[in-house]
C-alpha positions in Angstrom: -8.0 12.1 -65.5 -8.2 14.2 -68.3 -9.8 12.8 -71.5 -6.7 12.4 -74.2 -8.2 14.6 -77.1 -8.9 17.8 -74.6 -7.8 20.7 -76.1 -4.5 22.3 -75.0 -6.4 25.4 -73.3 -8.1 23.4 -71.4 -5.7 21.0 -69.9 -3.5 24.3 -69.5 -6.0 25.9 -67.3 -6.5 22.6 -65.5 -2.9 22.3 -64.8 -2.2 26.1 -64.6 -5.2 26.2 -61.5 -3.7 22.8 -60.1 0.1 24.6 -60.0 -1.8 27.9 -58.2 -3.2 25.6 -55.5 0.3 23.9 -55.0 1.8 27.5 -54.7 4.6 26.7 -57.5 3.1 30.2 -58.9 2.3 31.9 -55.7 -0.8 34.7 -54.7 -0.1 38.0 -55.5 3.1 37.1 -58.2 3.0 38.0 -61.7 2.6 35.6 -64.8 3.9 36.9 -68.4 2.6 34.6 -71.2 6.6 34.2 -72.0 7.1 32.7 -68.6 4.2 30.5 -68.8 4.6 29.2 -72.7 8.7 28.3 -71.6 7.3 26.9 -68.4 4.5 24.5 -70.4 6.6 24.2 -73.4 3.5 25.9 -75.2 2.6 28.8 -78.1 1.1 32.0 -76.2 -2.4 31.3 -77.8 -3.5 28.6 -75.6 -1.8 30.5 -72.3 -3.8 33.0 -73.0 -7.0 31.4 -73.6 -6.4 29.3 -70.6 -5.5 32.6 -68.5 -9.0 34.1 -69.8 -10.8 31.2 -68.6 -8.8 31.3 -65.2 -9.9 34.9 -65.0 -13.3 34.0 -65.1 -13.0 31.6 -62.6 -11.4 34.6 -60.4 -7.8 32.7 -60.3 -6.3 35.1 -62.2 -6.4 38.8 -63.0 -5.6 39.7 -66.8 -3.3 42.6 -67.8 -3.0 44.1 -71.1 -0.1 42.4 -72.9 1.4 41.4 -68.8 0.1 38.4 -68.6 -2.0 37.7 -65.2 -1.7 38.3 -61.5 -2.7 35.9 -59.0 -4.9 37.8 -56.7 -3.2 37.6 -52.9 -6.3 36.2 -50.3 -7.2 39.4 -48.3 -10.0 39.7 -45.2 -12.9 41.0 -47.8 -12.1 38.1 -50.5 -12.4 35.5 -47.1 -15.6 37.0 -45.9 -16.7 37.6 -49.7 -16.0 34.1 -50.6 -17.6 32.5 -47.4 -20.7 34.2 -47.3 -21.5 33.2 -51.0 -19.8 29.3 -49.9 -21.8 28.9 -46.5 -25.1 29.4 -48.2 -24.7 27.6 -51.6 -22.8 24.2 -48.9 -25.9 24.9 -46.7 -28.2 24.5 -49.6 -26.5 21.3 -50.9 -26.0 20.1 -47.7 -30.1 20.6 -46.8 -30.6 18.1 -50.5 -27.4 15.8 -49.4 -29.8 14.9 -46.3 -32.8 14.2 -48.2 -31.1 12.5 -51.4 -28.1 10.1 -50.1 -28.1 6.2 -50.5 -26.5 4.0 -48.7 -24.2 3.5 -51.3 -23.6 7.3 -51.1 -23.1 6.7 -47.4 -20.8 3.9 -47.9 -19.2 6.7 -50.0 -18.9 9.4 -47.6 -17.0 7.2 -45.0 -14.4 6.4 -47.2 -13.8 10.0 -47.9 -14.2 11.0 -44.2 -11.5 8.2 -43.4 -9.0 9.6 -46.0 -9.5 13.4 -44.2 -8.6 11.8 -40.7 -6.3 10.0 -41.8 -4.4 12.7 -43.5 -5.8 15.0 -40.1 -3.7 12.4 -38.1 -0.8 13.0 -39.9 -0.8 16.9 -40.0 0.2 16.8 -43.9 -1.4 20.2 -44.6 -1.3 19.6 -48.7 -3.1 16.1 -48.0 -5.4 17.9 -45.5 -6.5 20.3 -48.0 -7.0 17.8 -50.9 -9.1 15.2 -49.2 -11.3 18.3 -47.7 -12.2 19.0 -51.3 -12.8 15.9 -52.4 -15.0 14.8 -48.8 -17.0 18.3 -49.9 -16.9 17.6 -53.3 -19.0 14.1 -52.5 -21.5 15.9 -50.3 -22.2 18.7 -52.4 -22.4 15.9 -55.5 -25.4 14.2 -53.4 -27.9 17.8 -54.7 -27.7 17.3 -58.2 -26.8 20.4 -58.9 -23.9 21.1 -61.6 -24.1 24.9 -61.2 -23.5 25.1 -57.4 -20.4 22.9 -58.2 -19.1 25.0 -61.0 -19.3 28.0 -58.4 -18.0 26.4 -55.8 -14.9 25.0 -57.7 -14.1 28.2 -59.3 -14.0 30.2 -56.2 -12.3 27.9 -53.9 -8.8 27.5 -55.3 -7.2 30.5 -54.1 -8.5 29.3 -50.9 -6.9 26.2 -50.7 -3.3 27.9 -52.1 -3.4 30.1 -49.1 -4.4 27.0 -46.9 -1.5 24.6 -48.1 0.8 27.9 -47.6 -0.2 28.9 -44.5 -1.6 25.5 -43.1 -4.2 25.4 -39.9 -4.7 27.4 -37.0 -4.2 25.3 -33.4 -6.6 22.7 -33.1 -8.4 23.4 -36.1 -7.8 20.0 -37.9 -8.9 18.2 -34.3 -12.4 20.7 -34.9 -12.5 19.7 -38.6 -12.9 16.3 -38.0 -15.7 16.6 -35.7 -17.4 19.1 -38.0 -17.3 16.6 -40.3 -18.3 13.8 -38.6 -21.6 15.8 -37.4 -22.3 17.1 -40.9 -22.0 13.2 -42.5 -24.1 11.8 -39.3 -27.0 14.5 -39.9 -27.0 13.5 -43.8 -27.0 9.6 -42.4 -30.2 10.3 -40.3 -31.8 12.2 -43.5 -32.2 15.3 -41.0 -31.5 17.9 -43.5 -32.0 20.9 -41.1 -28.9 19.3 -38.9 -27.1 19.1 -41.7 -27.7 22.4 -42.8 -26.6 23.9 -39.5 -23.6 21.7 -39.7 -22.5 23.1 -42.7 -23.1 26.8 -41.8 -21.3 26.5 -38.4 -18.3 24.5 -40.6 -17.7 27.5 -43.4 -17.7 29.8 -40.3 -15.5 28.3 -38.4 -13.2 27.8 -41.8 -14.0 31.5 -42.5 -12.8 32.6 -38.8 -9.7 30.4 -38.8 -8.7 31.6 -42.6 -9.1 35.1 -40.9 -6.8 34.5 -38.0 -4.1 33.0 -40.1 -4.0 36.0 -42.6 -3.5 38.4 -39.4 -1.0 36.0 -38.0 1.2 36.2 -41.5 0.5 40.1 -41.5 1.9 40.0 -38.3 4.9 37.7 -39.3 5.4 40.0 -42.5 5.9 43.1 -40.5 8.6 41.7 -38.2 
């Protein structure tokens, strides 16, 4: 929930980010601050400091007096974006083991539930959601606010081309035992198992996102 007295650049970029992951503006279209201040019943001044902020986050690319592109998710951006995610989640993941509480624990099967539950369902939008926040726990359990900045910023065009392209075959049967391991390995404390859990999980994620965008290529030129 956002605090009432936020300023309206802020919850713009919040809700601007949220509206790229649900694909109602989709990767790769165009954004003119007209379009955006009609759509948000806004001035141009805060879509346009909410835009600058969304560029930094890389969400957004800004044009000079265009508005914004959202950047399409291409092979290098995947491989890019997963090298730099593997090793910050396998860091995190390595403290998770040697930091979580029971309570934490208690925690962390709740949010694995929620995933399977969603899993069970095949509701890609739900799937996608409840990965973040499971991840979002774990990585939580480091203490490290600047790993979580980076890792929120770079993962939303991730999860738009996720929730518009869904899973590869199987993969959300894989997920769940992925995550299962990676939560049992922070349960025993072992922070090297969960370390290698968390690498062989963003590289499986990393190989599946890579499949999918070949499959739509392929799907594109037919």
């Amino acid at each position: 929930m956002i605090p009432i007295n936020t300023p309206t650049y802020q919850r713009l970029r919040e809700q601007i980010r949220s509206d790229i992951v649900d694909g109602i503006w989709p990767l790769g279209s165009h954004l003119t601050l007209a379009e955006l201040s009609s759509h948000y019943q806004v001035s141009a001044n805060p879509v346009r400091e909410a835009l600058l902020q969304l560029q930094g986050e890389g969400m957004v690319d800004m044009r000079m007096n265009r508005g914004a592109v959202i950047p399409a998710v291409d092979a290098r951006y995947i491989d890019n974006l997963y090298q730099l995610r593997g090793a910050i989640q396998v860091a995190l993941c390595r403290e998770a083991a040697r930091r979580a509480t029971p309570q934490d624990l208690t925690q962390l099967d709740q949010k694995l539930t929620e995933y399977e539950h969603a899993a069970s369902r095949g509701d890609t939008a739900e799937c996608v959601e409840r990965n973040r926040a499971l991840h979002h726990s774990i990585d939580s359990l480091a203490d490290n606010p600047l790993a979580l900045d980076v890792l929120k910023a770079r993962s939303g065009l991730v999860d738009a081309f996720r929730r518009a392209h869904g899973y590869g075959a199987g993969r959300l049967d894989v997920v769940v035992a992925q995550h299962r391991a990676l939560v049992d390995a922070i349960r025993k404390g072992d922070s090297e198992a969960a370390a290698n859990a968390a690498f062989a999980h963003s590289e499986s994620s990393r190989l599946d996102l890579l499949a999918l965008l070949q499959q739509a290529a392929a799907d594109a030129a037919h």
